[in-house]
N, C-alpha and C positions, 0 to 999 in steps of 0.2 A: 610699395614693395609687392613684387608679382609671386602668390605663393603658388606652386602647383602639388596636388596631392597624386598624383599620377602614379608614383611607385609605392606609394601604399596602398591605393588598389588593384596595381598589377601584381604586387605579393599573395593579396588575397584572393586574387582571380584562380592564380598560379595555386594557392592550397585548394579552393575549391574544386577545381576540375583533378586535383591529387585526391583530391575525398573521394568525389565523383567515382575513379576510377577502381578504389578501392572497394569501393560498397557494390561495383558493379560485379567484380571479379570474386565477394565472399558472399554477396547477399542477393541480386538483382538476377541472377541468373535464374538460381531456382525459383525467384521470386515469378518468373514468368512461367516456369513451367505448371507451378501450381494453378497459378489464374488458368492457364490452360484448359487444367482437369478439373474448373470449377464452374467457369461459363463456357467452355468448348469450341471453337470457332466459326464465324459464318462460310467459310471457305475450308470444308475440309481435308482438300485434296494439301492445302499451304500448311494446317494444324498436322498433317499427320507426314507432308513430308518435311516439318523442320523439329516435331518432337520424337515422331519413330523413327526417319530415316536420317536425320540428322546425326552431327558429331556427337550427339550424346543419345541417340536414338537405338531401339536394340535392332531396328534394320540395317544399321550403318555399316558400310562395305560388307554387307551381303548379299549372294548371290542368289539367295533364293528369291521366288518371286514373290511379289507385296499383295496380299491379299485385296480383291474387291471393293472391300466392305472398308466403311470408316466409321465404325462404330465409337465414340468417345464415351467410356464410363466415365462418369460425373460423381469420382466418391468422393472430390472435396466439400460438393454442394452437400451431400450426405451428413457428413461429418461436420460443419456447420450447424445442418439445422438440428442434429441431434445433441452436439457439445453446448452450442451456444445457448439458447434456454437456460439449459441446467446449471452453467456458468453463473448468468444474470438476469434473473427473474425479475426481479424488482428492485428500485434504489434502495440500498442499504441503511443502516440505522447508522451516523455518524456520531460518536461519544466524543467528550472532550474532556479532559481532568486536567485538573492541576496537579503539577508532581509533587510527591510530597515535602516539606523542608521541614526536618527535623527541630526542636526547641532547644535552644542550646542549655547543656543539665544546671540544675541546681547549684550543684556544688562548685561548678568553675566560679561563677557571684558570688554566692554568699560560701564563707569560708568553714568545713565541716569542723575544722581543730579549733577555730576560734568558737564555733557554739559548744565545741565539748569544754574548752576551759570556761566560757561563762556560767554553764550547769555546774561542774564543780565549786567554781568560786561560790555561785548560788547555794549550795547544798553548806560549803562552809559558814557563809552568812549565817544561815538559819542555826547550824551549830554553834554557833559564839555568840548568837543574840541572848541567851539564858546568861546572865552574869560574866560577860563578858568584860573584854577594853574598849571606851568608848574612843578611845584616839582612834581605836586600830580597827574597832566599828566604822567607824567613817572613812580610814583609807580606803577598807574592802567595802565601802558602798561605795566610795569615788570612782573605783576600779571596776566594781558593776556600771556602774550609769555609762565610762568610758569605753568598756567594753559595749555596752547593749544599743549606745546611740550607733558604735560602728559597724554595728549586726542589721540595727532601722535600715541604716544606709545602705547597705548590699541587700536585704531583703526589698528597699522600695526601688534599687536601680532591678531588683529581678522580676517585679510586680511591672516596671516600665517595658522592662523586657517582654513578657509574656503579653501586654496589654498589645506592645508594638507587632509582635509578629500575630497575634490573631486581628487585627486592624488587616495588615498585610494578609493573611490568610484569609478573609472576608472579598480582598477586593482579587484575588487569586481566583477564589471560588464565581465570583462576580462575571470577570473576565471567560472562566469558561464555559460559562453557564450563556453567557453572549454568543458566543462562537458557537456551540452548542444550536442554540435555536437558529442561529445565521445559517450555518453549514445543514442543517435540515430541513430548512425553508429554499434554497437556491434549486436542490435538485428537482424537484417536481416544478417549477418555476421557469425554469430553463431548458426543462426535458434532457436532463442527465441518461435517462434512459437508453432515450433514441442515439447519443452521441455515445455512451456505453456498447450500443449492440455493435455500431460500425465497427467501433476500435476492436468490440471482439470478432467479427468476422474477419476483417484484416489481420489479427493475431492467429487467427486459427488457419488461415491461407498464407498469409506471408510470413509468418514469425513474431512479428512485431507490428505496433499498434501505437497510437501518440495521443494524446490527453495535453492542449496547455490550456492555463489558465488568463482569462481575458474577463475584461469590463467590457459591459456596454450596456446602454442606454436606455431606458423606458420608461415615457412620460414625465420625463426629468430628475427621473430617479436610477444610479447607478447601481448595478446589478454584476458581481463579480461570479462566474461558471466556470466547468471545465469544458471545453469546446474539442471536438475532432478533429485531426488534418492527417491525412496518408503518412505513411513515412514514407513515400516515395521521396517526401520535399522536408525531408531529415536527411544533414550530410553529419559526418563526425572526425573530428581530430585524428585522421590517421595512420598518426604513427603511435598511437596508445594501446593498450591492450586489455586495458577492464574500464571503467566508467568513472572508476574513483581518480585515476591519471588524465582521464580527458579534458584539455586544455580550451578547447572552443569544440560548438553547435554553430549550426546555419540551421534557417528553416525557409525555404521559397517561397515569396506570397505572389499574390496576383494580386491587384488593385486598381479602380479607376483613375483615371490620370486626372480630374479632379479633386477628387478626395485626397491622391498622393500629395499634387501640387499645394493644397492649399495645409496640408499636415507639415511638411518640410518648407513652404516659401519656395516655391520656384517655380518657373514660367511653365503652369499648363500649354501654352503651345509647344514648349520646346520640350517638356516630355512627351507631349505625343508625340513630336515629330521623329523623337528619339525611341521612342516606344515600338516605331512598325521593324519588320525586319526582323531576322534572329538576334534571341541577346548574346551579349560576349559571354553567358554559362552557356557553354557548350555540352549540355548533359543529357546522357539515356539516350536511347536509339529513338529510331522515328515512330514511335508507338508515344514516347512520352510528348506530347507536343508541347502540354504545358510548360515542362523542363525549358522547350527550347524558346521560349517566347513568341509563336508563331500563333497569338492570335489576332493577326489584323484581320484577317481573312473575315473572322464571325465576329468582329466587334468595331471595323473601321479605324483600328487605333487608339481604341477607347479602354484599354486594359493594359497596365505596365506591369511586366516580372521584373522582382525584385527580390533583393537577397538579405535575412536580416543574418545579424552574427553577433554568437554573444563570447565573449572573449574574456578569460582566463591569465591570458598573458599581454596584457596590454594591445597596441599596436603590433606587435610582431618587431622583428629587426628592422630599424628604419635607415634604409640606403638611400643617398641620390638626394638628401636633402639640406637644404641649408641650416646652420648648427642653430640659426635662434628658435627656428622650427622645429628641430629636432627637438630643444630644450623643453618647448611647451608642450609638443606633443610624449614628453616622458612625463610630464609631470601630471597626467591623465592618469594614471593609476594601472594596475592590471584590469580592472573591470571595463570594461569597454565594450560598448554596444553600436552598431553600425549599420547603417540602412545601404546597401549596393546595387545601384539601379545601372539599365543597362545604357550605355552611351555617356555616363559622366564619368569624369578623370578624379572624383573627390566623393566622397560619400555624402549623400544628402542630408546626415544629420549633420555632417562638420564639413559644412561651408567655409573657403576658405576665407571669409570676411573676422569670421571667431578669431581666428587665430591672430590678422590682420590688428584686430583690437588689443589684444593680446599684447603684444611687440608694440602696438604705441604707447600702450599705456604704462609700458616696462619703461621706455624710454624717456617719458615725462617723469616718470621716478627718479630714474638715473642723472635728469637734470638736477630735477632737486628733491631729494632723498625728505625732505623733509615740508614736502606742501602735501597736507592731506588729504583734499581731494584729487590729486592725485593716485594716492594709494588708496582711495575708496575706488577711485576708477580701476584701478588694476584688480582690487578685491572683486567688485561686481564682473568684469571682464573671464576672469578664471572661475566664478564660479558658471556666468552661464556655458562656458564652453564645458566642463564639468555636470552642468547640467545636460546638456545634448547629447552627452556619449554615454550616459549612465546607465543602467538598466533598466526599464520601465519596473519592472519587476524584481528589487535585489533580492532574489531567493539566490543568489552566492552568501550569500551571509548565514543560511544555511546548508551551503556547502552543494547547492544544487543548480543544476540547470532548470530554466522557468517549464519542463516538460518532464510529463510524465508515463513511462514507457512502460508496455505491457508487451510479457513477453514468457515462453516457458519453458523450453528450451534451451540453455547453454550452451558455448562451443570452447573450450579451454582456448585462451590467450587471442580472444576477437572479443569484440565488441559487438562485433553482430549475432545474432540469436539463430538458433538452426528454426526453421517451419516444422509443425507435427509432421506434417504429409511426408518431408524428406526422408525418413529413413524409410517409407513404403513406397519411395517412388518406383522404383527400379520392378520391383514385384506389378505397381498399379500400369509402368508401359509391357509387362508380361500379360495382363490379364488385356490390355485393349488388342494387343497382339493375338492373344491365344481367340477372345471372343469372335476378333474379324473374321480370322481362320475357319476355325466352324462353323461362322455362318457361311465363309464362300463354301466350305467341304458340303453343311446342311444344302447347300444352292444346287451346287453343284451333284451332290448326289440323289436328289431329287427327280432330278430329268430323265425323262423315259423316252428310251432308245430303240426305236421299230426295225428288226429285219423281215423287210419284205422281198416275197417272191417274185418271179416274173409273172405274169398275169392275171394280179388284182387290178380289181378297174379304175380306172381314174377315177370315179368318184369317191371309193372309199378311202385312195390316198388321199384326197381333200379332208375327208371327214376325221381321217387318224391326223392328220396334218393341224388341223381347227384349235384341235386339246378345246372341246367341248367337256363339262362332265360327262354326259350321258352319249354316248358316239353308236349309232346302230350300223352295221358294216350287214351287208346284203352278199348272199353267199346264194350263187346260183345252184340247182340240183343236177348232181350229176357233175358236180366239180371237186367234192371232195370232202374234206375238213377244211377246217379255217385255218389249224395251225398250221398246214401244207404250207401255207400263203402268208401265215405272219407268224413271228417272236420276235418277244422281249429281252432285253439286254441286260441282264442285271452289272451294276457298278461295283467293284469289292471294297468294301468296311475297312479299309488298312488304315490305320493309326491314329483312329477318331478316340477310343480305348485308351490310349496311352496319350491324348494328347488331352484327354479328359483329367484321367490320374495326376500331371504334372499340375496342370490348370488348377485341381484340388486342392493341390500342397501349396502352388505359390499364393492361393486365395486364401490357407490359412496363416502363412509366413506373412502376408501382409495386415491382416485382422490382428495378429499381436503386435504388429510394429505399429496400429495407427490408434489402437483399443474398438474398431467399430467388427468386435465381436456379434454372435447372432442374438446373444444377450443383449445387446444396444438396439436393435430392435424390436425387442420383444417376445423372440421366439426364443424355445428350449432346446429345441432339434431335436426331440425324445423324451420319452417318459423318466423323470430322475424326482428320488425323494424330495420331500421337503428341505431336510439337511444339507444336502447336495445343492439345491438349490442355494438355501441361502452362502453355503459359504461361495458358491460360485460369484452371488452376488456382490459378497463383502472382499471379494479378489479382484470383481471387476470396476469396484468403487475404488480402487487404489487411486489410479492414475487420473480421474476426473476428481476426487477432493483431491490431491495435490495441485493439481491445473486450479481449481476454485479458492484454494490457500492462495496462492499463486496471486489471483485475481485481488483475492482481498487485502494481499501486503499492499499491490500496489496504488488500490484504491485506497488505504488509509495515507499512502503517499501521495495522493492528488489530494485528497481534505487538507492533505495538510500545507502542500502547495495553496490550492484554493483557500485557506485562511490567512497564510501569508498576503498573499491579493489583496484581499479584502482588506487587512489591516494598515495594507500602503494605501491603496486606494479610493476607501470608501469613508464618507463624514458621518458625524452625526445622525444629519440629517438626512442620509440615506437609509439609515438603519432604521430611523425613526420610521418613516414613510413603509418599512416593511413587515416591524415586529412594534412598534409605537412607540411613543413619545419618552417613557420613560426606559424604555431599552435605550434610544438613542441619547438621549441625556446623559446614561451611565457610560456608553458610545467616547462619549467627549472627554467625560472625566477620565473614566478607567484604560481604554483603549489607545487612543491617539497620543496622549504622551509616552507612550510605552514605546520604548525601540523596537525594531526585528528581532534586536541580538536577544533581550531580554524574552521576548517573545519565544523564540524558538526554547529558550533554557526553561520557563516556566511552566507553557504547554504540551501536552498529551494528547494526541491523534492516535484513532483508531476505529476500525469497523467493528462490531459485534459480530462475533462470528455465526456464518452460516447465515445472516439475513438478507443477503444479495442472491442465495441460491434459490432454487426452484422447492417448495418444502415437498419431502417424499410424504402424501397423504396420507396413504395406506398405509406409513407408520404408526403416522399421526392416530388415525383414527382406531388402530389396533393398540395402541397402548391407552387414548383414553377412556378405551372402552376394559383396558382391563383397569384402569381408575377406577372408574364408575363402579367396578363391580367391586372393588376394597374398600375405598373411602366413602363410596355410597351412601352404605347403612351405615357408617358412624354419623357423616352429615345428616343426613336424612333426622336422626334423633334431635338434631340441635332445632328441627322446624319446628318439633312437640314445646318443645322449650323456649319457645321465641326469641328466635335467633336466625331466621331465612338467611343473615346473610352469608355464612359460608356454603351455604346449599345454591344460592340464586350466582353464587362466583363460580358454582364448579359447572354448574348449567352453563352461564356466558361461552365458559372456553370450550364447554364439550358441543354446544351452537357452532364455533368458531372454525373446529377443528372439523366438524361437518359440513360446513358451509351452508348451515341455517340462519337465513337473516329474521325473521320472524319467529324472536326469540321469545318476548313479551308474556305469550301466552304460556312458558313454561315456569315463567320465576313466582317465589312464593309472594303475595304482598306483605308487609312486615304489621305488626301487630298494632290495633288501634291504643292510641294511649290511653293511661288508666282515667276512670270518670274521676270529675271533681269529688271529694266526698266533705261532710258540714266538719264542722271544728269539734270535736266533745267538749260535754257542758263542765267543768272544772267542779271536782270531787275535794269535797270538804277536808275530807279525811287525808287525800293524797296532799293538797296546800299545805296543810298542818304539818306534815310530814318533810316536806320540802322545806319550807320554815325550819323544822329542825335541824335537817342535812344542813342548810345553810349558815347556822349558828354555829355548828359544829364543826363547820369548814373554816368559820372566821376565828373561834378559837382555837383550832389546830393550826390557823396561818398565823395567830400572836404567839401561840407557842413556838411555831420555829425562827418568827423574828426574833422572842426572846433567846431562843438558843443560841440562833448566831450572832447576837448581841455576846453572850456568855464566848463566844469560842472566838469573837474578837480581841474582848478583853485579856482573853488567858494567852491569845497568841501576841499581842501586846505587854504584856507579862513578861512570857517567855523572850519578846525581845529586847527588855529592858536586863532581864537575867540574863541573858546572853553579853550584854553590852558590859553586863558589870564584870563578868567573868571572863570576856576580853579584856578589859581594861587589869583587872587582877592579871592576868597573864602574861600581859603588856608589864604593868610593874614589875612582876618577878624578871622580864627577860633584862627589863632598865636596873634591875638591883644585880643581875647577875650577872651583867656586862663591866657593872660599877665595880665589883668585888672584884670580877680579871679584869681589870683595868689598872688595879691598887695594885693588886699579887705581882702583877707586870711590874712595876713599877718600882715596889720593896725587890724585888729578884734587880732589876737595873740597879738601884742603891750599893745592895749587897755586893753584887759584882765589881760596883765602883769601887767603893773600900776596901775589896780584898785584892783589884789590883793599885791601887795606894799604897797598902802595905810592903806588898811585893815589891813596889818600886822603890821605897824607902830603906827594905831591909836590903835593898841590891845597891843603894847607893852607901848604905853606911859599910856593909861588905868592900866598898873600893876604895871608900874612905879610910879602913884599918888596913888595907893593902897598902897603901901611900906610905902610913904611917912606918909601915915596918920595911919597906924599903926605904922611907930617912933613913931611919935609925940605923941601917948596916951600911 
């Protein structure tokens, strides 16, 4: 049977260059305008006549003339190296907790009405044991023990209870305590940093920034990270409008066509051959080349673009296809993962031999529904085609795409993120504009304009002509003055003034639309108190902690991402091999059986705030120093009293906060331990002494055994008088049940006989009635 997958990847061809289009028309535009104004171009005649003179240029259909000069202000590079730092100083402290799961109460187990009736009944016991009924003594002991065995019960299933959730509370704690040291050993390992700074330079230039998470390999030991890629090679679902509706990601790799071929099983020749040439993604303009797969040029064919897609909605609508095929490819699920390389009609993870397998082994069923290997054949057949299209990474299971995007910006009802620079752009082509200007007007009114008379000699027009500094002009006697023979032209000053004024305003309209005030560099612009200062300070930290909040949501979403990974992908004895033997041992137990779903419900990701930022020093060092000067002198007293160690803790951190490594020399040493001293020689007087304490310790402990001997007996007593005075109480209730029982009984008699009576005086009544009607 010939299957062909052709119109499933013509539909996705067909969303992708619909993505394509989209991102190009809300995001890729200004996306180039920034790179622009951030590395500037080698040709600046093409930078300035497609960003200023251009459809969106502020030269566009103007008739004035273009300045000179191509000056590019570079304020994105600016605004980089001043935001970024402050951003992301150092990898951050990743925390991991288990969330809490309450103990379910007491009282739902063990039943609170049933202990109150058994204290009661108790307290009655003890009341009736003094001369008591021993019948009725032993129901209400039966009724105790009945009662208190069913109390054991729920108290030992609530004792199972608590024993079982702190078991599970152990291996909770366990579990994050793993992750914990995982997720804080990867970054410095992997140089989280350096793939940090990209994403934030790309966020700070283009809007958005990408983070996924990938395995790989070293020295036989797997290694799960977060890794860098452009969002150029991010497409998105576009017909959705926030991220939570987003139904499928692509992401563009590039790869050798060895590596490709021998990952998917297919003929390295025939991906290379298929490899040269443009791919059928037809995307981005000819700047993006990579987009367009044109690298035979620099690599002979030895690099293939390829398109991965991670999918939301199954296959998509499948048209054009035969129904058994249709059948198997529905029964793939919505999660769906796709490798789309360029020149193949079927996607390289789902070859169409899977499917092939598929349909025969349906069909060996259908003969006979009842030969087993058969149905193992069809089991194993759907699971590996299930297996091929699945996610390397099911972080859908946490409701997410395996990438994690940084971004600061919002734009109500897109998907795509505005860039910082965009709302200064308009201002930033005012200022390369106004700059050029003044330098041609600086250029231009600079030049000195001679009117000369008729009869200077030709060599002094040489010499004026030269624009030497120093020009000496030879003036014969008897011809005059020199100014007879020469003036100066002065230029007039028109509109340098107001072209300044404007230039002023748009330079500070764009400083609050991008925050790179003159505070961000450092300078004050004038003398302003301290107060002033600071609050200027704490109004211009608005907008960069927000950006670094920003930063750090979405860094606790790549940890958290990044632990998902790790927990599909990594053994044992990977873990072993990183954090040791008996991490990975716990690895096996604790982790590996644990699903995702369980995982994500149990676990807590997060950053510590503010340890990814750059620390403000000068805070640092002004509040430890007004430490030092409070807590000081109280430490300080604890060293008299040997106790250095809170004194040698506040030194560490005020070192720390210094940046003194050569601390040593300031902490106290702690105090030598006390000398041996002899034993004292045992004092006659004191033995003797003790002897008697001790005699009078053993007869004080016969007196209280005898006492509580005594207060046995009497409470034995008492529950023999109890028993008798139940049992008395018990007979009178048997004697006075007896008596109404009788009473009852004479009352029935009586009533018998008095209707007897009645019945016989009623019948002799109709027996003289009879009579006396005879008689007449």
């Amino acid at each position: 049977m010939e299957i062909s997958l052709q119109s499933v990847c013509g539909a996705w061809k067909t969303r992708l260059e619909q993505a394509r289009k989209h991102k190009r028309d809300c995001f890729d535009t200004y996306v180039d305008e920034a790179l622009a104004f951030y590395v500037g171009a080698d040709d600046a005649e093409a930078f300035y006549s497609k960003y200023m003179e251009g459809p969106k240029g502020i030269h566009h259909n103007s008739a004035e003339h273009a300045p000179g000069f191509r000056i590019v202000p570079m304020k994105l590079a600016e605004l980089v190296q001043l935001f970024g730092p402050s951003l992301y100083h150092r990898n951050p402290v990743r925390t991991v907790t288990p969330r809490k799961q309450k103990l379910r109460p007491r009282e739902l187990v063990v039943d609170p009405a049933l202990e109150q009736q058994f204290q009661e009944l108790q307290g009655q016991y003890q009341q009736m044991a003094e001369g008591g009924d021993p019948q009725m003594l032993q129901q209400l002991q039966q009724l105790l023990e009945q009662l208190g065995q069913t109390l054991q019960e729920q108290d030992q299933a609530y004792r199972m209870l608590t024993q079982k959730y702190a078991a599970a509370e152990r291996n909770r704690v366990a579990r994050a305590d793993l992750f914990d040291q995982l997720l804080n050993y990867t970054p410095n390992e992997l140089d989280l940093m350096g793939e940090m700074r990209l994403v934030l330079v790309e966020t700070l230039i283009k809007g958005m920034g990408c983070l996924w998470p990938e395995s790989i390999e070293r020295g036989g030991v797997n290694l799960v990270g977060s890794f860098f890629d452009t969002v150029d090679h991010l497409l998105v679902d576009p017909d959705m409008e926030t991220w939570r509706d987003v139904r499928w990601i692509s992401r563009l790799c590039v790869s050798g066509v060895d590596e490709l071929a021998s990952r998917y099983g297919v003929s390295a020749a025939e991906l290379r051959s298929k490899s040269t040439g443009k791919s059928w993604f037809e995307f981005g303009d000819d700047t993006h080349r990579r987009e367009k797969g044109e690298l035979e040029s620099e690599s002979g064919g030895d690099l293939v673009v390829y398109q991965k897609v991670f999918s939301r909605m199954g296959l998509g609508r499948l048209k054009n296809l035969d129904d058994r095929v249709r059948r198997v490819l529905e029964g793939l699920g919505e999660h769906i993962y796709l490798v789309l390389a360029q020149g193949y009609d079927y996607p390289l993870n789902l070859p169409p031999t899977l499917i092939e397998a598929v349909i025969e082994a349906e069909d060996a069923v259908a003969a006979d529904p009842e030969d087993e290997e058969a149905l193992q054949t069809l089991n194993d057949a759907m699971q590996q085609i299930q297996m091929a299209v699945a996610w390397p990474i099911p972080t859908w299971k946490d409701g997410r795409f395996p990438v994690q995007m940084f971004y600061f910006h919002t734009i109500p009802n897109s998907i795509w993120p505005m860039a910082h620079i965009r709302p200064g752009m308009p201002q930033l082509k005012w200022l390369a504009y106004s700059m050029n200007h003044l330098a041609d007007r600086a250029q231009h009114s600079s030049r000195m304009i001679f009117g000369l008379k008729e009869g200077l000699e030709e060599e002094n027009k040489r010499k004026l002509e030269s624009g030497d500094p120093i020009t000496v002009v030879k003036v014969s006697e008897g011809s005059g003055r020199i100014e007879d023979y020469l003036s100066v032209l002065q230029l007039p000053q028109t509109g340098a003034a107001e072209l300044m004024r404007v230039t002023a305003e748009i330079q500070d309209s764009f400083e609050k639309a991008t925050g790179l005030t003159e505070m961000s560099y450092g300078t004050l612009g004038g003398s302003r108190s301290a107060a002033e200062s600071n609050f200027r300070q704490s109004a211009l930290n608005v907008r960069p902690d927000d950006m670094a909040n920003k930063v750090e949501e979405a860094m606790t979403g790549e940890a958290r991402l990044e632990a998902l990974a790790s927990a599909w992908l990594l053994e044992g004895s990977d873990v072993a091999a990183l954090l040791g033997e008996d991490a990975g041992q716990l690895w096996t137990e604790l982790v590996e059986p644990l699903s995702l779903d369980q995982l994500v419900l149990e676990l807590d990701f997060r950053i510590e705030a503010g340890s990814a930022r750059k620390p403000n020093r000068e805070t640092q060092v002004s509040a430890m120093n007004e430490t030092m000067q409070v807590v000081g002198p109280m430490v300080s007293q604890l060293v008299s009293m040997g106790q250095p160690g809170p004194w040698n803790a506040l030194i560490q951190e005020w070192a720390r906060v210094n940046e003194i490594t050569d601390v040593e020399r300031f902490l106290v040493p702690p105090p030598p331990p006390p000398q041996p001293q002899e034993p004292p020689q045992p004092d006659p007087n004191l033995q003797m002494q003790q002897q008697l304490l001790q005699q009078k310790g053993q007869m004080e402990m016969q007196k209280m055994q005898m006492d509580m001997q005594m207060q046995q007996a009497e409470a034995e007593l008492r529950r023999q008088q109890l028993g008798l005075k139940v049992q008395s109480e018990q007979l009178q209730l048997q004697l006075q049940s007896a008596r109404f029982a009788q009473e009852q009984q004479q009352d029935q008699l009586k009533h018998e006989l008095s209707m007897g009576r009645e019945l016989d005086k009623q019948a002799l009544n109709e027996q003289e009635e009879r009579r006396r009607a005879e008689s007449n």
